[in-house]
N, C-alpha and C positions, 0 to 999 in steps of 0.2 A: 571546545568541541568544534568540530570543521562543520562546514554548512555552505553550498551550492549559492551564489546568488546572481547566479547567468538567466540566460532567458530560457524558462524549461519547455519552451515550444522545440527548443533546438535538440533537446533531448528525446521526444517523441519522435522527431525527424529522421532524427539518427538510427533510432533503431526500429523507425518504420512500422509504428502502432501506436495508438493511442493507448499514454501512460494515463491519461487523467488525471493531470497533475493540477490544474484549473476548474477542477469540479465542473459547474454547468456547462461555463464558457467551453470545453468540449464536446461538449454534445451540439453545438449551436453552430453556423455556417463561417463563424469567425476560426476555431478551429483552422490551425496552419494543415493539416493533415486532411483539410475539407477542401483544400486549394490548390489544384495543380503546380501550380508555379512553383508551391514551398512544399509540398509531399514529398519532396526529394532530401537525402541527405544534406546538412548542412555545409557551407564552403565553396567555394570559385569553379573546383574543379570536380563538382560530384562526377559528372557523367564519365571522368576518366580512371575513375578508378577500377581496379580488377577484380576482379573475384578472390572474395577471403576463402584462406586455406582452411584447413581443421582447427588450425591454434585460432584464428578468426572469428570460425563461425562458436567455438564455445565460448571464447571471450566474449562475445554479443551475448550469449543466453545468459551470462553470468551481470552483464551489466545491466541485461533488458532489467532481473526481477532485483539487482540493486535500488534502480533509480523508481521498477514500483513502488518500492516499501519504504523507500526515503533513508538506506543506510549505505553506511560508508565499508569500505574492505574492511577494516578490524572489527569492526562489529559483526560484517556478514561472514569473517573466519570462525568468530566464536559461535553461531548459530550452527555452522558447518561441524564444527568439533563436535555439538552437543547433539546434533542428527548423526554422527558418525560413532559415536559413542549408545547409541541408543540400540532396540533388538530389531528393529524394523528395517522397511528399504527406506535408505540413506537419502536418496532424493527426494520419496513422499513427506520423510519425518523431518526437511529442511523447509519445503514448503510449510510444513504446517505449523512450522514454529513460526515461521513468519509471519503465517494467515493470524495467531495467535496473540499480535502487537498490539497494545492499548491501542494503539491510535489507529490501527488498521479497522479494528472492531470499533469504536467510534465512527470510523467514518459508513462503517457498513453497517453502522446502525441509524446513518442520515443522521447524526448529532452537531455535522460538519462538511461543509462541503468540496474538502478534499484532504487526501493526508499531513498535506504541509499543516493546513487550520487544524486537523484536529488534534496537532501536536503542541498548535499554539496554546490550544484551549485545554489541554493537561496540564503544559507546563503554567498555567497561569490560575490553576485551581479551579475550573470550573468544572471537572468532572469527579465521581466520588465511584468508587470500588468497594463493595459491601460495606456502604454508608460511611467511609472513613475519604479525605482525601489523597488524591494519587497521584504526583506531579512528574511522572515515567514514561514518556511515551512508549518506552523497551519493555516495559511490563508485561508478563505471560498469564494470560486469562487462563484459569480453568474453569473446568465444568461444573456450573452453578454458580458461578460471579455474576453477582448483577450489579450493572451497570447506570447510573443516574448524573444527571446533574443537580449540579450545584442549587438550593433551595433559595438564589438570591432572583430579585425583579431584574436586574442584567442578563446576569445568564441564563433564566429560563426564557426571556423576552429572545435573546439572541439566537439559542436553537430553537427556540418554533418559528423564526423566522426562517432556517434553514431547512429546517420538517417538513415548514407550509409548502417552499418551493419544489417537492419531493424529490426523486432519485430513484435508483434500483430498485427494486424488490430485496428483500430484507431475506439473505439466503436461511435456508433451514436450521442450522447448526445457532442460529441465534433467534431471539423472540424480543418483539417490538413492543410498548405500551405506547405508541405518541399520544395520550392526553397525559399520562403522568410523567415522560419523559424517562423511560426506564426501558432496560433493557437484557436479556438475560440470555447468558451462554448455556442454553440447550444441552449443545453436544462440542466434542473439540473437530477441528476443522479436517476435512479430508483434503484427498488431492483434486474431487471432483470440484472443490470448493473456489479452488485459485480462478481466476477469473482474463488471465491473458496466459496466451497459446505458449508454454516451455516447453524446452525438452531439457525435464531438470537432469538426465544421465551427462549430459554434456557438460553441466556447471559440476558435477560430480568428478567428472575425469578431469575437468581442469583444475579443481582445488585438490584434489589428489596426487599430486605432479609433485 
């Protein structure tokens, strides 16, 4: 499986928002996007570049909600088929399958302090899916999954250590336990749920092409 290992400050850059791909260290003054100098797209010659066309600007909305969710084109085409496929608006029911990713619901249950970690921490058995393990970050939660770790002194030690430092607020479509480390799917995710500015019509028209 293919897998990113550049610097993913360069990627926030690029598309000019905080992906939060560094968990805290974003929110803190170190953040490249907290810094003039580097708030600019990445490369020698940002300032000469021109204005993107329409093929441009929906490639950027197609990449922005790529590099949030941590996947790659052949993945985000089958997610595309399966919102395309479905009875709904094609853009809402692509977000929400995404909103919908182990690792994404991990991380927005504070189990992990960012999506990269909470994919480490799937694929390495410390998270368990109605009491069985699940080592998927691609996994699609439904309504009434709950969500735990792993019952060992490591890994309960390691996310209360990530609990303790807090994070977001724990959106509605999920429910939090932190003393027993559990977590449970409410409701499935909306579009109000997504949490960085898309215009998912535009990634729509482009994988439509």
């Amino acid at each position: 499986m293919g897998r990113y290992i550049g610097p993913v400050c360069r990627l926030c850059r690029r598309e000019g928002l905080k992906l939060m791909l560094k968990g805290s260290r974003c929110e803190s003054a170190k953040c490249a996007m907290e810094r003039q100098w580097r708030s600019q797209p990445p490369g020698m010659h940002a300032w000469r570049r021109r204005k993107s066309g329409d093929y441009g600007v929906r490639l950027r909305e197609k990449q922005k909600v790529k590099r949030y969710y941590g996947v790659f084109e052949r993945q985000f085409m089958i997610y595309f088929r399966m919102a395309e496929r479905g009875t709904g608006n094609t853009g809402e029911t692509l977000l929400s399958l995404l909103e919908r990713r182990l690792d994404n619901v991990v991380r927005k249950l504070v189990f992990a302090s960012s999506h990269k970690a909470a994919r480490v921490a799937i694929a390495h058995g410390h998270v368990h899916v109605n009491g069985r393990r699940l080592n998927r970050p691609s996994y699609l939660v439904h309504q009434g999954d709950r969500i735990t770790i792993k019952p060992s002194e490591r890994s309960q030690k390691f996310v209360r250590g990530v609990v303790g430092d807090g994070g977001p607020p724990v959106q509605s479509w999920l429910q939090l336990d932190a003393q027993r480390l559990e977590g449970v799917v409410a409701a499935l995710p909306t579009r109000e749920d997504v949490q960085i500015p898309v215009e998912e019509q535009k990634i729509i028209e482009m994988c439509s092409r």
